[in-house]
C-alpha positions as a Python dict, from the first residue, in 0.01 Angstrom:
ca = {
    (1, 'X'): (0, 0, 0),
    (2, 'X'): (-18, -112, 328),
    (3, 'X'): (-220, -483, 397),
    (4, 'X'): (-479, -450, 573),
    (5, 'X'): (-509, -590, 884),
    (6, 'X'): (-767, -921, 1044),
    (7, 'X'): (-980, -871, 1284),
    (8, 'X'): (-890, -1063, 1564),
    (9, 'X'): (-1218, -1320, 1490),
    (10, 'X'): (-1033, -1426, 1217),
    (11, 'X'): (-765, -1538, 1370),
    (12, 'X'): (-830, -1639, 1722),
    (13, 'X'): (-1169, -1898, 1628),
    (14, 'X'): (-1256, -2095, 1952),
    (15, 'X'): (-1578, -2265, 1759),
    (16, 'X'): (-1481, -2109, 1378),
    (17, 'X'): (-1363, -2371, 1117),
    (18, 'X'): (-1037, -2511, 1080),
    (19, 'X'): (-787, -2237, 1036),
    (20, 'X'): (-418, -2342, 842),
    (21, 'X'): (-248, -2059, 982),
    (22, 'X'): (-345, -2110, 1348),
    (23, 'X'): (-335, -2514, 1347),
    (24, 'X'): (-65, -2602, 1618),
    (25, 'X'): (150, -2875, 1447),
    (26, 'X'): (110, -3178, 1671),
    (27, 'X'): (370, -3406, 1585),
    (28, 'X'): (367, -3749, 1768),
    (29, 'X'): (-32, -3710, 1697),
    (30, 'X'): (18, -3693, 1339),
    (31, 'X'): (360, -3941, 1363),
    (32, 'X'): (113, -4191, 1505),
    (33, 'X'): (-219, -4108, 1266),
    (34, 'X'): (10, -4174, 966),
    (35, 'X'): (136, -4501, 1117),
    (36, 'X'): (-238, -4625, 1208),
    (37, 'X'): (-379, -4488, 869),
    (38, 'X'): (-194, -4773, 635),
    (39, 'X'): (-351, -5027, 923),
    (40, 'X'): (-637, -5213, 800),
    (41, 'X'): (-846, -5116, 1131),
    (42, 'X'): (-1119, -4859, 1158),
    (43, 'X'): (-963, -4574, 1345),
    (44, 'X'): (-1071, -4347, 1693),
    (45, 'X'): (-955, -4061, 1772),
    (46, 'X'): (-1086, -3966, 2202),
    (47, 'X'): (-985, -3683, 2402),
    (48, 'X'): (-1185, -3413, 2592),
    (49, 'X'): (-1374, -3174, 2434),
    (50, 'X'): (-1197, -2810, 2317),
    (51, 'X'): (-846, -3032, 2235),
    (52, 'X'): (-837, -3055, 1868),
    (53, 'X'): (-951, -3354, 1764),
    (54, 'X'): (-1129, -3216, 1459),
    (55, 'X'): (-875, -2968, 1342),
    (56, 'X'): (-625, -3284, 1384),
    (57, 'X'): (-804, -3513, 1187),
    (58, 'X'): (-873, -3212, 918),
    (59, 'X'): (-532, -3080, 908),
    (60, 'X'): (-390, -3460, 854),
    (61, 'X'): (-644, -3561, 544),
    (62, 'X'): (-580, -3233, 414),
    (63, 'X'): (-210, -3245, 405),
    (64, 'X'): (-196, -3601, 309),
    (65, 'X'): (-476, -3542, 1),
    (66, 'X'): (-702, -3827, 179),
    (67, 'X'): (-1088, -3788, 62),
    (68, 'X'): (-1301, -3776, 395),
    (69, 'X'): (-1660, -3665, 439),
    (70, 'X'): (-1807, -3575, 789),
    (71, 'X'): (-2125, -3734, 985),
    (72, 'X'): (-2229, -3553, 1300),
    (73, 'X'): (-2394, -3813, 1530),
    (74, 'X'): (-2587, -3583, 1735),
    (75, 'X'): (-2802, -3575, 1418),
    (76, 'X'): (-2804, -3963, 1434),
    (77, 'X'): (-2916, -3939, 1796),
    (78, 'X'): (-3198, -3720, 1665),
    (79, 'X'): (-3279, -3907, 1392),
    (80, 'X'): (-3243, -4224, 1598),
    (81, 'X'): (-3023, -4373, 1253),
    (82, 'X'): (-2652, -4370, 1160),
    (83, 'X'): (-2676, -4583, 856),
    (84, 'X'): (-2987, -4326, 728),
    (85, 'X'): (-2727, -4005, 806),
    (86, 'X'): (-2423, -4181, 626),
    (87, 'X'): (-2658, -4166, 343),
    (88, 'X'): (-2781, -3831, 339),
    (89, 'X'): (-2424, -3720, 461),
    (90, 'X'): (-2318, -3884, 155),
    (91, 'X'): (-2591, -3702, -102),
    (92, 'X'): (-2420, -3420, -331),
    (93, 'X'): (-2600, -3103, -209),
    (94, 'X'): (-2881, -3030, -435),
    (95, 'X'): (-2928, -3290, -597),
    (96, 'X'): (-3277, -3549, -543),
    (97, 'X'): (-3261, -3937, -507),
    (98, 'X'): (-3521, -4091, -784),
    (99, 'X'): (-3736, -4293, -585),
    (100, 'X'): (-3970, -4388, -852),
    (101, 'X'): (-4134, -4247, -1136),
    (102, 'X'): (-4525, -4254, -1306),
    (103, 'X'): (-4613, -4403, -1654),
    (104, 'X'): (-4870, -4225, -1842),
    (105, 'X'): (-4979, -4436, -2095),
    (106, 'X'): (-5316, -4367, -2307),
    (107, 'X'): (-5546, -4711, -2387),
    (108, 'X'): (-5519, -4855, -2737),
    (109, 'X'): (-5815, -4880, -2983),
    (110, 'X'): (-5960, -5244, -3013),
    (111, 'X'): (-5852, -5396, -2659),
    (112, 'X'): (-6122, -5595, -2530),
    (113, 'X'): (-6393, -5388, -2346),
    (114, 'X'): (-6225, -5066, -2377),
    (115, 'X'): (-6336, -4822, -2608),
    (116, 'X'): (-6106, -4607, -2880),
    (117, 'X'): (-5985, -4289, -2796),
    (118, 'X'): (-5729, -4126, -2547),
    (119, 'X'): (-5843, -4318, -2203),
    (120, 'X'): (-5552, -4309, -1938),
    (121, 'X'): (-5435, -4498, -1661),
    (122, 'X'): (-5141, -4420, -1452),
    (123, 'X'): (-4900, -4691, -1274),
    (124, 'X'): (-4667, -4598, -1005),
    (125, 'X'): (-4331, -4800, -1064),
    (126, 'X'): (-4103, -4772, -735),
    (127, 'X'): (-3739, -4805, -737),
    (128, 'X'): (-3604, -5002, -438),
    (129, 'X'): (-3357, -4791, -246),
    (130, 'X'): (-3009, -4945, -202),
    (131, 'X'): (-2916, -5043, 163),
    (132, 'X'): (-2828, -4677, 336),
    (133, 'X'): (-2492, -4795, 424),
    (134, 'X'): (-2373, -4957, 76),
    (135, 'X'): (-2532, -4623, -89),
    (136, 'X'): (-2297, -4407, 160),
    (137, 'X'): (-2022, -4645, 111),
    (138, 'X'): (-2026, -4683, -280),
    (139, 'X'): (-2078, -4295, -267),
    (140, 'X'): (-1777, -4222, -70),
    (141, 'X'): (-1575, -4448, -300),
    (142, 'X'): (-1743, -4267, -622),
    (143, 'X'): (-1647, -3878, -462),
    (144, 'X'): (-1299, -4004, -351),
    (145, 'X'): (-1170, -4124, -688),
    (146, 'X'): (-847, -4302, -654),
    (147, 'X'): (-723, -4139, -363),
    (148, 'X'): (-728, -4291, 41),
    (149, 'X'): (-1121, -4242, 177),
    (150, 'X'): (-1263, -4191, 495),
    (151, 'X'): (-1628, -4120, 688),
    (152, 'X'): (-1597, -3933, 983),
    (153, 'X'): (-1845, -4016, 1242),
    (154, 'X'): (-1781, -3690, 1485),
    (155, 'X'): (-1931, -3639, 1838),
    (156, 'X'): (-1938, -4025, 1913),
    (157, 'X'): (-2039, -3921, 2308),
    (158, 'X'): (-2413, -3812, 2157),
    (159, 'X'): (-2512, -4163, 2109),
    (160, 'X'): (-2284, -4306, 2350),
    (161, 'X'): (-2561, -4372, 2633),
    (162, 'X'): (-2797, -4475, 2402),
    (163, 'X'): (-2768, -4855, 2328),
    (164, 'X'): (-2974, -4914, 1974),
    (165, 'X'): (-2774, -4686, 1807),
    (166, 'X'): (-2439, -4820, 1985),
    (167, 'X'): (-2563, -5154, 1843),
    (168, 'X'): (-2619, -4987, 1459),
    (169, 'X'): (-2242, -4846, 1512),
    (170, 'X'): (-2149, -5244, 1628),
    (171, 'X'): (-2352, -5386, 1278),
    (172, 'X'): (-2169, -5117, 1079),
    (173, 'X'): (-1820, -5186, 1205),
    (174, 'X'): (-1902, -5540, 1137),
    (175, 'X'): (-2060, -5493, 821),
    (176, 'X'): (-1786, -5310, 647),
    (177, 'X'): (-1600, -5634, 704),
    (178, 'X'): (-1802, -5802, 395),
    (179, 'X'): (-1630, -5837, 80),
    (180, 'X'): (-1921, -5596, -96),
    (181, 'X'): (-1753, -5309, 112),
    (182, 'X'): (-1408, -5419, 203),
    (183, 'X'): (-1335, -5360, -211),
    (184, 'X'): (-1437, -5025, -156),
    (185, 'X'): (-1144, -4953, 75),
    (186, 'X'): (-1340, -4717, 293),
    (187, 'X'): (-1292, -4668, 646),
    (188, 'X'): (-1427, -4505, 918),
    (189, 'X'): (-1260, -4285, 1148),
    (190, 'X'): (-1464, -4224, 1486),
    (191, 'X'): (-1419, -3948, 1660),
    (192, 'X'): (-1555, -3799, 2035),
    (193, 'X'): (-1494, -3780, 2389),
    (194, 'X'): (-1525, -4101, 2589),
    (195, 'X'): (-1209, -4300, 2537),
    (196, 'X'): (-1382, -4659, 2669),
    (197, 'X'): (-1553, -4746, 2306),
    (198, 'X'): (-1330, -5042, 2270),
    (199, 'X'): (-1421, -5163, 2626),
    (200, 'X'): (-1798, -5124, 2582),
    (201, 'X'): (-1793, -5358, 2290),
    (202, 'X'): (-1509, -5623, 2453),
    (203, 'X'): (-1801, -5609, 2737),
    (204, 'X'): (-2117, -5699, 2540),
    (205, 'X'): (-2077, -6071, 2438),
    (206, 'X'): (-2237, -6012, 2130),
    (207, 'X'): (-1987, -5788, 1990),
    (208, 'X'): (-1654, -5870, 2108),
    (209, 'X'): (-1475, -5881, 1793),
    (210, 'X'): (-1541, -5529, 1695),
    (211, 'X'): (-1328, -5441, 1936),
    (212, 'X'): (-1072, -5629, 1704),
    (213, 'X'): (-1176, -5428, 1399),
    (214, 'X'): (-1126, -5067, 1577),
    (215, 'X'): (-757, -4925, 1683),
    (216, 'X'): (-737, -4620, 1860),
    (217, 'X'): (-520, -4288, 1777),
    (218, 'X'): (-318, -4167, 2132),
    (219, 'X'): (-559, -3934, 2318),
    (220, 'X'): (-586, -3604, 2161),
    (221, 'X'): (-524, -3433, 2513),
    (222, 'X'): (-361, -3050, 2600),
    (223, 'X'): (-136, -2885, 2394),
    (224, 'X'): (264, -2885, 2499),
    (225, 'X'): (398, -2586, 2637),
    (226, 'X'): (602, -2509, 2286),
    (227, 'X'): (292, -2554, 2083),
    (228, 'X'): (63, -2353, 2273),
    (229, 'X'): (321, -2057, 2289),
    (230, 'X'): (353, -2096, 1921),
    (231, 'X'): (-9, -2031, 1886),
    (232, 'X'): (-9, -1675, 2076),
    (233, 'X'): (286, -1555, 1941),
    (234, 'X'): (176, -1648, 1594),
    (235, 'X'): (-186, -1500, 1637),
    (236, 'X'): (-72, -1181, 1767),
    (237, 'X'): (280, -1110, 1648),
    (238, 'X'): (257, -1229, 1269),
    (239, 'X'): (-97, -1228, 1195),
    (240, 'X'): (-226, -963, 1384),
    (241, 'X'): (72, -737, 1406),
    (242, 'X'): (27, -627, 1799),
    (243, 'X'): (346, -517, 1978),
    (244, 'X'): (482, -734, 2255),
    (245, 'X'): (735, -566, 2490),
    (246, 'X'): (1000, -831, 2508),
    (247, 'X'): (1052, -824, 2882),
    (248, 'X'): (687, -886, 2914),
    (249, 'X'): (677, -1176, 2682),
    (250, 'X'): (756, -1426, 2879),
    (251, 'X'): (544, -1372, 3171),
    (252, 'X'): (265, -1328, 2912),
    (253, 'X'): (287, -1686, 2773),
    (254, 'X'): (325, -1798, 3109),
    (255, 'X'): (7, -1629, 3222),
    (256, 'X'): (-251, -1728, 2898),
    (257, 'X'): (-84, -2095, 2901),
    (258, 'X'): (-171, -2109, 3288),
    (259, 'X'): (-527, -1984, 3272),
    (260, 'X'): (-668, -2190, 2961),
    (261, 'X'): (-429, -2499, 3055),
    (262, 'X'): (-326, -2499, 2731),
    (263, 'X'): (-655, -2623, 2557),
    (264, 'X'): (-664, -2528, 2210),
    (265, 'X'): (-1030, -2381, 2216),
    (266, 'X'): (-1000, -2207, 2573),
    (267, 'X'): (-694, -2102, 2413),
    (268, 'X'): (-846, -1931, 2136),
    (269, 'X'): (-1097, -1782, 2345),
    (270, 'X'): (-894, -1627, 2622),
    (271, 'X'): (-648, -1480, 2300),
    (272, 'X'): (-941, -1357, 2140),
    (273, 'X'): (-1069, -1159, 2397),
    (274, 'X'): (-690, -1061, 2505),
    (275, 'X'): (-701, -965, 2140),
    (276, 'X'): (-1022, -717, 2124),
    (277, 'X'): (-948, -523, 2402),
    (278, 'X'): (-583, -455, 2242),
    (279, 'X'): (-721, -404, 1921),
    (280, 'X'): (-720, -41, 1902),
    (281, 'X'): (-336, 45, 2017),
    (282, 'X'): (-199, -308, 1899),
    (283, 'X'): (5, -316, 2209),
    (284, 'X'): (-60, -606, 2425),
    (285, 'X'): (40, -506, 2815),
    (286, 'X'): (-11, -602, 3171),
    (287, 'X'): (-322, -377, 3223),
    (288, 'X'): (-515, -521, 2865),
    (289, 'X'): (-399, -896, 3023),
    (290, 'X'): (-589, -782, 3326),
    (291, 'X'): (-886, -636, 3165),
    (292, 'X'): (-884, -961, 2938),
    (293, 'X'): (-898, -1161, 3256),
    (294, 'X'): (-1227, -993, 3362),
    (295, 'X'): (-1380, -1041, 3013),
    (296, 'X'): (-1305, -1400, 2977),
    (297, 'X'): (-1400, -1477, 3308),
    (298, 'X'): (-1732, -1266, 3287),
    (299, 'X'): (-1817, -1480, 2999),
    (300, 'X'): (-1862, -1803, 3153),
    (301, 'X'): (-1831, -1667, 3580),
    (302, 'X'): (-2234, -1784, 3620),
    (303, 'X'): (-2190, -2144, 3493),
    (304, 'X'): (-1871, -2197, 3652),
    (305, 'X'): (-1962, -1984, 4022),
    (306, 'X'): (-2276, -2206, 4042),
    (307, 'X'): (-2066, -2494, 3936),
    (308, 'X'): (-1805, -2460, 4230),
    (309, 'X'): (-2064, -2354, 4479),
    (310, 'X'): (-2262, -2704, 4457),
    (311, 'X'): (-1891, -2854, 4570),
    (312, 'X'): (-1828, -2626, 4842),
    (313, 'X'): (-1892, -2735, 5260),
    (314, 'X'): (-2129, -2497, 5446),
    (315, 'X'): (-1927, -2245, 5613),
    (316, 'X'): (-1955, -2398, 5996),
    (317, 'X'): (-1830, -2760, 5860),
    (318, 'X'): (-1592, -2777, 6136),
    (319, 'X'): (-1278, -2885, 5878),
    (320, 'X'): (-1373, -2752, 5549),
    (321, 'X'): (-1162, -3015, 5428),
    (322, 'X'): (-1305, -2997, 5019),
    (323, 'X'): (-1321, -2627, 5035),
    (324, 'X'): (-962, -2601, 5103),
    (325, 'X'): (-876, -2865, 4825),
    (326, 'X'): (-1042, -2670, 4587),
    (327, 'X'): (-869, -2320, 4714),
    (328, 'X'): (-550, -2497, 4644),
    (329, 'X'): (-660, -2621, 4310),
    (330, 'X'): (-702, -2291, 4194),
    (331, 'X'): (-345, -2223, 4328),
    (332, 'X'): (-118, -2499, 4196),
    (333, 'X'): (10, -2413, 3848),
    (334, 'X'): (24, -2750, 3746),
    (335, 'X'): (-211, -2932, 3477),
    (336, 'X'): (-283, -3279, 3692),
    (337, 'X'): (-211, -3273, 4075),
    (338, 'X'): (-180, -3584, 4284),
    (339, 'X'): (-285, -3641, 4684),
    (340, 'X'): (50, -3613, 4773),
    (341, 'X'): (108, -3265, 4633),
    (342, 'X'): (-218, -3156, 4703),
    (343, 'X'): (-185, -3231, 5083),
    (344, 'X'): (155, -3062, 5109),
    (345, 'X'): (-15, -2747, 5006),
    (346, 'X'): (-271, -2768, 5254),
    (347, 'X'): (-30, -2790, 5494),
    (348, 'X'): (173, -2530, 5378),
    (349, 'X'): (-111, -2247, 5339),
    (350, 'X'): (-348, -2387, 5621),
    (351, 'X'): (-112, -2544, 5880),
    (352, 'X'): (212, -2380, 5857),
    (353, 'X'): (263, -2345, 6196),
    (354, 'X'): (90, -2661, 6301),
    (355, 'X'): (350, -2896, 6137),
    (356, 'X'): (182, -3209, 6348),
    (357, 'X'): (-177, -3172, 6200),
    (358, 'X'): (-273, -3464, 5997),
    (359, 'X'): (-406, -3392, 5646),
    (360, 'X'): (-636, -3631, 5620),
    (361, 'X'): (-957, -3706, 5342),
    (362, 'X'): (-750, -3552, 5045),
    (363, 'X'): (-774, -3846, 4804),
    (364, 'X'): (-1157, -3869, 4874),
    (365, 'X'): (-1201, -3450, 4785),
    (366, 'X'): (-1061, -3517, 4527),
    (367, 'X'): (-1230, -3832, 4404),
    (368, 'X'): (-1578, -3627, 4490),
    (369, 'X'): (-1468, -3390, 4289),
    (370, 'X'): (-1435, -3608, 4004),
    (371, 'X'): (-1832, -3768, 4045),
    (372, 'X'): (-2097, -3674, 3812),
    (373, 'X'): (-2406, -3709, 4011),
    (374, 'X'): (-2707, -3608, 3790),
    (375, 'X'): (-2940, -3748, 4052),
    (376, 'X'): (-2847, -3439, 4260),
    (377, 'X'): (-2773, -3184, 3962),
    (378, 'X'): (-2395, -3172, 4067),
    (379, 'X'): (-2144, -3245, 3766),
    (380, 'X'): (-1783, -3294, 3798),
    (381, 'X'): (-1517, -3014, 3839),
    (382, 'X'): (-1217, -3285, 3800),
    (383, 'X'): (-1167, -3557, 3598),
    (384, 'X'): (-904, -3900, 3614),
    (385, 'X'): (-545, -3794, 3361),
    (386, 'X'): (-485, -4039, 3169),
    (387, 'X'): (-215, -4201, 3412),
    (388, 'X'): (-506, -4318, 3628),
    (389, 'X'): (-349, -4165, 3967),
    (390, 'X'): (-354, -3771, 3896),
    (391, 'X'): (-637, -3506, 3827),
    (392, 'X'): (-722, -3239, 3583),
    (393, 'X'): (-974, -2964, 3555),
    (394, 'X'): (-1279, -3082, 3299),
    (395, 'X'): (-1292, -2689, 3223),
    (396, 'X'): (-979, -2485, 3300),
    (397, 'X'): (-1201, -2190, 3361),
    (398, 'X'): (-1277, -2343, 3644),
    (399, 'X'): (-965, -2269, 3797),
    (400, 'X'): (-965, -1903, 3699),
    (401, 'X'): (-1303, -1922, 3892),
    (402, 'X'): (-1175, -2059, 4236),
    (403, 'X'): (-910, -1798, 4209),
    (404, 'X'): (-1149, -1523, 4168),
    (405, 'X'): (-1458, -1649, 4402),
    (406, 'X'): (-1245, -1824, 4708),
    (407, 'X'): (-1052, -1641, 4992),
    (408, 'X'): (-905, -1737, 5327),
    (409, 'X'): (-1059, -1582, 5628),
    (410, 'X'): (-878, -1651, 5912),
    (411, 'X'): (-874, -2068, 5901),
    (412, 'X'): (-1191, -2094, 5671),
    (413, 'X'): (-1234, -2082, 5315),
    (414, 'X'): (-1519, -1802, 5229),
    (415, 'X'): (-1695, -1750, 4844),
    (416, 'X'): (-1734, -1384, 4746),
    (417, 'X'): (-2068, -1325, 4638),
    (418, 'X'): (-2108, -1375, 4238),
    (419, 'X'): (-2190, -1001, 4172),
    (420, 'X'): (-1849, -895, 4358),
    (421, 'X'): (-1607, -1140, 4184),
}
């Protein structure tokens, strides 16, 4: 009997739960988590959204039979407590905390002034709650047995802005320091987007030695060319079973690792809609690529158009200067571009027969590019690598937008209308 087979939502999962068959084996991530875990620090683990960090973390504990429970800190932000979410992170489903109980009693025949016979009084006896954080703590060790124990606190960059409940996470840190918790041996592992928590405690007087307490995993960042293209060709050829001419293989990896920069959930979006639209032949070609271009790009084209737009110079700005940087943006196959390179290209699709031009006001496109400026609604299309003198896309659809929207008309850069991308 032939096995049936997935439907490609169960194997491409862009926001699903952590998938063992479509995890992308990250080794010098996991070479360094193992090192850091025997490490007597409190461990982070940073990197941009849609790169991994929580299948990472879940694939490692996993593996390594390590007890860890998850607190999302956007429901701490909420709640405006992490110590009161550790402890209801920590309750076993179901089950109630006593918090007191009542004593029925009936009154005794012969007490003074009180009269024989089945009079009651009732007495409320309250049972102090434990400290939130010693409750979660005691609780983790309890659930974990003998085995290595962590608490996740996940989506760090919800409370990141908001200083009371930085200050909680600075007390905690501190806290678990104290003998009653340190015999526990549970740690926390923190996990979110900004990579600068060690920097904003070193900066407030107060708490400069958590700093010393915390030690951060390397930045959970884009996947390497071999591990992304291990990903497609898994998802499709051995899960899914869809043909693959092998002359177009290679310019297929090429093209999905190029559009979704090789982001782990942008990956598994772009495959899954790649997927869909081959599901019914299970041959994956150039036209269902194309088609799977539209769809991914029709998904997200309003949020991204009116994201590129708010960058762009008016059409008579004599130079146009950021309009071309961003043309050539979407042209460069490179992850993270530098002045230098981007310049070049300028020259070379702009000024090719101009050679003495100067290409000037690159480096501060490009730095614009790269400013979130909430005051005026405009949020960044770039964002700093992690060498400090490069850039990256902060969405890679972004690029496959500037492809799509932005044309050369004579010496001026021109957006197509949003309903004829």
């Amino acid at each position: 009997m032939a096995t049936k087979r997935p439907q490609p939502q169960e194997v491409f999962t862009p926001r699903g739960e952590y998938n063992p068959k479509m995890y992308a084996n990250r080794s010098e991530l996991e070479d360094d988590f193992e090192k850091k875990i025997l490490r007597k620090e409190h461990i982070i683990i940073y990197g941009e959204s849609g790169c991994g960090k929580s299948w990472l973390y879940t694939d490692f504990f996993k593996k390594n039979n390590v007890y860890y429970k998850v607190v999302n800190l956007a429901h701490a932000s909420r709640n405006k407590s992490i110590a009161k979410e550790l402890q209801k992170a920590m309750q076993t489903p179901g089950a109630a905390r006593v918090t007191g109980y009542d004593e029925k009693k009936a009154a005794q025949a012969g007490l003074p002034g009180v009269a024989s016979g089945g009079l009651e009084h009732n007495k409320k006896y309250q049972i102090t709650d434990e400290d939130p954080l010693q409750d979660a703590i005691k609780q983790a060790r309890k659930d974990a047995g003998n085995k290595k124990a962590f608490i996740v606190l996940d989506n760090l960059e919800r409370i990141f802005d908001k200083r009371e409940l930085m200050d909680e996470l600075a007390d905690i840190i501190t806290v678990a320091d104290d003998p009653n918790f340190v015999k526990e041996n549970v740690k926390f592992l923190i996990v979110g987007v900004p990579n600068g928590i060690k920097d904003f405690f070193n900066k407030t007087p107060s708490y400069r030695t958590v700093a010393n307490r915390l030690i951060e995993l390397k930045e959970v960042a884009r996947l390497s060319k071999a591990e992304a293209e291990a990903i497609v060709l898994r998802g499709f050829k051995t899960e899914l079973g869809y043909e693959i001419a092998p002359a177009f293989q290679e310019e297929l990896l090429g093209h999905i690792l190029w559009v979704t920069d090789k982001i782990p959930q942008a990956l598994h979006e772009y495959c899954l809609e790649l997927a869909q639209v081959c599901e019914k032949d299970a041959i994956v070609n150039k036209t269902a690529v194309e088609l799977a271009d539209r769809k991914w790009l029709d998904g997200t084209l309003s949020s991204s158009y009116t994201l590129i737009e708010s960058h762009l110079n008016e059409r008579d700005t004599k130079i146009q200067r950021r309009n071309q940087v961003l043309y050539v943006l979407g042209q460069l196959p490179e992850n993270e571009f530098k002045t230098a390179r981007v310049e070049a290209e300028i020259r070379k699709i702009f000024y090719q027969n101009d050679s003495g031009t100067a290409i000037g006001g690159v480096g501060n496109c490009l730095s614009e590019l790269a400013e979130d400026k909430p005051e005026e609604h405009i949020k960044p299309v770039l964002r700093k690598a992690a060498n400090g003198d490069a850039f990256i896309f902060v969405d890679p659809q972004s690029r496959m937008c500037i492809r799509a929207m932005l044309r050369i008309e004579g010496d001026k850069v021109d957006k197509i209308p949003m309903d004829r991308v």
